[in-house]
N, C-alpha and C positions, 0 to 999 in steps of 0.2 A: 405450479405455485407462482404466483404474479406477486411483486412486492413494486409499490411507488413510495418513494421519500421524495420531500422535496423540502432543500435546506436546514438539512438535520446534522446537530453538532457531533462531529469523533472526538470527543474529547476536548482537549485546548487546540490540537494542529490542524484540526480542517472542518471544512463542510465539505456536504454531499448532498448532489441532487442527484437521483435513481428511477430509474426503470427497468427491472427484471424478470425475467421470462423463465430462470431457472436455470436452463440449459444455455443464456444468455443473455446480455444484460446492455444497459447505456446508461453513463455516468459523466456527473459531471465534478471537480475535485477543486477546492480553493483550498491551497496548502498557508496555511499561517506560518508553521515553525514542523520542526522536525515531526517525525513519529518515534515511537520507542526506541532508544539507541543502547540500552538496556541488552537487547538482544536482537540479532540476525532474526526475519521471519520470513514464511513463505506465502503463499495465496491462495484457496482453495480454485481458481480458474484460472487460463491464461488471461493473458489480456494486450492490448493494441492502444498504446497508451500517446498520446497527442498532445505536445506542449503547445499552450497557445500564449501564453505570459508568464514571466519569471524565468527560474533555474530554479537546480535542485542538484543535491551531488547525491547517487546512488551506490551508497557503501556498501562493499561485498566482500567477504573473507579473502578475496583474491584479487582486492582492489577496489578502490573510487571511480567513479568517471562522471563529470558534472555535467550534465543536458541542459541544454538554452535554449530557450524558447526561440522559432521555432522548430519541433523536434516531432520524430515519428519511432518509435521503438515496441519491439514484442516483448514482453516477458514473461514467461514460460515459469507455470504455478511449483514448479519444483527450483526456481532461481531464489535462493536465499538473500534477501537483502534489508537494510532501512534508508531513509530519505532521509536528508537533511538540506529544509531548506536553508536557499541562499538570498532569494529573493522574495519579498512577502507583498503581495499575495501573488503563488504562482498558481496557474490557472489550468488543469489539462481535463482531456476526454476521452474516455474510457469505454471502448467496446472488449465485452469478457465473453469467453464461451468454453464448453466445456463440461461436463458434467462435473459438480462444487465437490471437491475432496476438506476434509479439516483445514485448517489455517495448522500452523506450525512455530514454534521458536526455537531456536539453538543460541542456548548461554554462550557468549562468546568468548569464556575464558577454558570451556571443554569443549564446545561445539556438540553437548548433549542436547537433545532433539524433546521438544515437551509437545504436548498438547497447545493448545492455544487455551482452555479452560485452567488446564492444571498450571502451564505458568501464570494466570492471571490468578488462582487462587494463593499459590506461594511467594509472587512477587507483588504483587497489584497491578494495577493500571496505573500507566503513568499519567503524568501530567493531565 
């Protein structure tokens, strides 16, 4: 499955430029403002993620840690987390690989684990 996007809105916090092969992928990420802070989620792929402008603090049930541009970090599809930028617009790039598992959320007041469909039907989308 090949999929191409090129500057397609996430909602109010980013765009996305793409190129995906399925079992792997290149992206490119302009962060405006946070993502869902609502709830901790996960990723269906790893990924090798490359700050080239801005910051961003990467909240985790086991802490903060803010990345400045510039930065090089893996995060591994099973790392629970959300972004919140700090700098607008932060800039990064995105090689994913992997074979794509569900997306995931964890309420952060139980730490119960949904679907990515089923908390977007009982919660919405945010912003």
């Amino acid at each position: 499955m090949f999929v191409f996007e090129w500057n397609k809105k996430l909602g109010e916090y980013a765009r996305r430029w793409r190129i995906d092969f399925y079992w792997f992928s290149f992206r490119v990420h302009k962060w405006i403002c946070h993502d869902d802070k609502r709830a901790y989620h996960s990723h269906p792929t790893n990924m090798l993620s490359i700050g080239i402008w801005g910051s961003y603090l990467d909240c985790t049930p086991n802490g903060d840690k803010l990345y400045k541009a510039p930065f090089i970090r893996i995060i591994k599809r099973d790392t629970i987390h959300y972004v919140d930028v700090k700098h607008n617009p932060t800039w990064t790039i995105l090689f994913t690989w992997g074979k794509p598992k569900h997306w995931a959320f964890w309420l952060k007041d139980s730490m119960k684990r949904k679907n990515r469909d089923k908390y977007f039907i009982e919660h919405g989308h945010h912003i």
